[in-house]
LOLO-309703 format. One record per residue (C-alpha): residue number from 0; residue in one letter; x, z, y. Coordinates in nm, 4 decimals, decimal comma. Last residue first. Layout:
<nodes>
NODE   pos   code          X          Z          Y
NODE   NUM      A          X          Z          Y
...
</nodes>
This chain:
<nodes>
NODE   pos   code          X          Z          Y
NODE   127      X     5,1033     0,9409    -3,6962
NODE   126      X     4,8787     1,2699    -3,6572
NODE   125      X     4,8695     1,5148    -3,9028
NODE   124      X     4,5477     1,6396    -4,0389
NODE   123      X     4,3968     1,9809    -3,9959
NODE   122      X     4,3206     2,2500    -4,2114
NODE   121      X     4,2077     2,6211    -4,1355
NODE   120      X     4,0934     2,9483    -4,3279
NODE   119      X     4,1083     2,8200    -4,6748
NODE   118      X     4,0567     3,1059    -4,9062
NODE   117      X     4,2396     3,4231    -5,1064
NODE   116      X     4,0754     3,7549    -5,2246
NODE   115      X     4,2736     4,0200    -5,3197
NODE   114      X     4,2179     4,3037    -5,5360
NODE   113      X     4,5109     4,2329    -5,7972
NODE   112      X     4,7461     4,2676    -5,4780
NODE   111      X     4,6716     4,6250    -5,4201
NODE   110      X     4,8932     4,5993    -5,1155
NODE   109      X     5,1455     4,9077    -5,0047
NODE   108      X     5,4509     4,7523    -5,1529
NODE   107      X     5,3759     4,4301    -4,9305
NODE   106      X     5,4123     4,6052    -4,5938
NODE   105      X     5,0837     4,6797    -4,3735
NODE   104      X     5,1409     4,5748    -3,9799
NODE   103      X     4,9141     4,7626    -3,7922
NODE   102      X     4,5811     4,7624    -3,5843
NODE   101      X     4,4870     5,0748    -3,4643
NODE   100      X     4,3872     4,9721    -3,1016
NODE    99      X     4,0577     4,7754    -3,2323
NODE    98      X     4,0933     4,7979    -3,6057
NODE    97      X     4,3059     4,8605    -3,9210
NODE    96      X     4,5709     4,6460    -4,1486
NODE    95      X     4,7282     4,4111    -4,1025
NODE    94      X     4,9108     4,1693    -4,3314
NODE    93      X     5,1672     3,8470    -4,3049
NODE    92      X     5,1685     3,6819    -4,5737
NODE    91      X     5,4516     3,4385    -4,6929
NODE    90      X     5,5209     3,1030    -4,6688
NODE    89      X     5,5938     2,7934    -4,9374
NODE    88      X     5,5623     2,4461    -4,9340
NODE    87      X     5,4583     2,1686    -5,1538
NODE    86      X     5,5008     1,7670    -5,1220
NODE    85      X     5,2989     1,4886    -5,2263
NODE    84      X     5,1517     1,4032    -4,9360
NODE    83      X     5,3454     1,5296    -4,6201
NODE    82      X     5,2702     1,8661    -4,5494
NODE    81      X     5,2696     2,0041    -4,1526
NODE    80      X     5,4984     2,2594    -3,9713
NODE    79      X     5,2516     2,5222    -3,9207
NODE    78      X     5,1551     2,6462    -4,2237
NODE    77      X     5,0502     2,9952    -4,1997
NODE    76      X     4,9979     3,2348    -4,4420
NODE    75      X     4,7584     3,5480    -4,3174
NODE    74      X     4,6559     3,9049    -4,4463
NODE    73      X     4,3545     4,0993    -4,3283
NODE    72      X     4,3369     4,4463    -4,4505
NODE    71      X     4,0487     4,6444    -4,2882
NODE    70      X     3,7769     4,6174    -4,5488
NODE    69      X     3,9989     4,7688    -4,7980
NODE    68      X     3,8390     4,7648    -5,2326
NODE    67      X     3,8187     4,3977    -5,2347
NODE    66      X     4,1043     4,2658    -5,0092
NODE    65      X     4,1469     4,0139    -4,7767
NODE    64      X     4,3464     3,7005    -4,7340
NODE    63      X     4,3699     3,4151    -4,5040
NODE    62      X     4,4906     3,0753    -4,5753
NODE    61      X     4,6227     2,8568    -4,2895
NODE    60      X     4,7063     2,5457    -4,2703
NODE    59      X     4,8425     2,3138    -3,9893
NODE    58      X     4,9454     1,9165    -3,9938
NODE    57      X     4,8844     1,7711    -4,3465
NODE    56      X     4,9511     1,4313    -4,4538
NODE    55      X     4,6499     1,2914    -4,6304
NODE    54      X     4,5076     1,1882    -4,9787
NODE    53      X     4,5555     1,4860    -5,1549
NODE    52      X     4,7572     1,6829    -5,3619
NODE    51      X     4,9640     1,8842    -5,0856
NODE    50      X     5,0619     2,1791    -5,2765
NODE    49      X     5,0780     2,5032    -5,1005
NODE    48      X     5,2385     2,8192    -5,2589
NODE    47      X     5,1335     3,1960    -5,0948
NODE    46      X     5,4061     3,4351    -5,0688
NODE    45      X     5,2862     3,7604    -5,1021
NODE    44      X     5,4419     3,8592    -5,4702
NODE    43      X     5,2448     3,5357    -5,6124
NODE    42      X     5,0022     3,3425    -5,4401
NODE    41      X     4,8839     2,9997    -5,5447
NODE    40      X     4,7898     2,6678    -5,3589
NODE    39      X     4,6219     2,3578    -5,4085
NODE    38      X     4,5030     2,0376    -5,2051
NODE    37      X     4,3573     1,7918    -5,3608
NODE    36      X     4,0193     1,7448    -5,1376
NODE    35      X     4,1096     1,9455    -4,8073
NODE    34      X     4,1374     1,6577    -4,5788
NODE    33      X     3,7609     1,5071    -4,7692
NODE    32      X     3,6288     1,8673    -4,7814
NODE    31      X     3,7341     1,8773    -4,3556
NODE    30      X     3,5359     1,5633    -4,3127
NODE    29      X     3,2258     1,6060    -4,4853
NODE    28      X     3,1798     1,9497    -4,2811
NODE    27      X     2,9899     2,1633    -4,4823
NODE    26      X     3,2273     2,4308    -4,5705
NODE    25      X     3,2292     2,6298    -4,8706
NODE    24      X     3,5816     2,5945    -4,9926
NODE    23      X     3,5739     2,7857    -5,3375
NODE    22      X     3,7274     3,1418    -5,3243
NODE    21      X     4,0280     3,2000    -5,5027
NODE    20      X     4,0289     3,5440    -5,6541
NODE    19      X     4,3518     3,7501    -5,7327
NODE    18      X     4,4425     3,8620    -6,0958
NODE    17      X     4,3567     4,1714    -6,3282
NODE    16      X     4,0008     4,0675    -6,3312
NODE    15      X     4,0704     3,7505    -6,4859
NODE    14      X     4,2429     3,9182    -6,8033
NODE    13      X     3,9807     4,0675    -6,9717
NODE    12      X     3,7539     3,7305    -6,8729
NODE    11      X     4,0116     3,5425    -7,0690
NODE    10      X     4,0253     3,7762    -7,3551
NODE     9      X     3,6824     3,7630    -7,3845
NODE     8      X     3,6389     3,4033    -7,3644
NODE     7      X     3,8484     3,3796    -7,6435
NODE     6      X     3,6600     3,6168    -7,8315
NODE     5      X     3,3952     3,4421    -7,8251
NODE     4      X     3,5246     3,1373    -7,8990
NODE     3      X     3,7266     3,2590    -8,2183
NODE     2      X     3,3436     3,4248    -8,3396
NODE     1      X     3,1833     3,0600    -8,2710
NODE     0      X     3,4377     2,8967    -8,5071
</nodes>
């Protein structure tokens, strides 16, 4: 039984490092872990998936990405129109790439998407 675990856990950890990372919200801020408490999102193909889970409506998101292996890329979803509870919405990144005056746009074919690294950059309730 301990032999199928193992190697369970082996394939698993083979197969986690072919995939993006989502980084844990470390904030302090009690009130910004209790907006963001339920919420979920993937990315897939640079569109990132937002699921409102939690206990409020939603008035802007944003989830930033950034790579591994380029220090430059910066990528971006923005959710500007709000989330009602319950509901899930879609948008895709928008990447750069660069610095100071040699900032550019960086199209999707040109990502190493398994090296990406995805977080909570911004979450605000709606107003009723």
């Amino acid at each position: 039984m301990k032999k199928i675990i193992l190697v369970l856990l082996l394939a698993i950890a083979g197969f986690s490092g072919y995939a993006q990372t989502y980084n844990a919200i470390t904030s302090k801020n009690k009130t910004y872990l209790k907006t963001l408490k339920g919420e979920s999102y993937t990315y897939k193909n640079g569109v990132v998936t937002l699921k409102n889970n939690g206990s409020y409506d939603l008035g802007t998101v944003s989830i930033i990405a950034y790579s591994k292996v380029d220090s430059t890329l910066f990528g971006i979803a923005l959710f500007e129109e709000g989330l009602e509870k319950g509901a899930r919405v879609k948008a895709e990144v928008y990447f750069t790439s660069g610095s100071g005056n040699g900032v550019h746009d960086v199209l999707l074919k040109d990502i190493d998407q398994k090296n990406l690294e995805l977080s909570f950059d911004k979450a605000v309730r709606a107003i009723k």
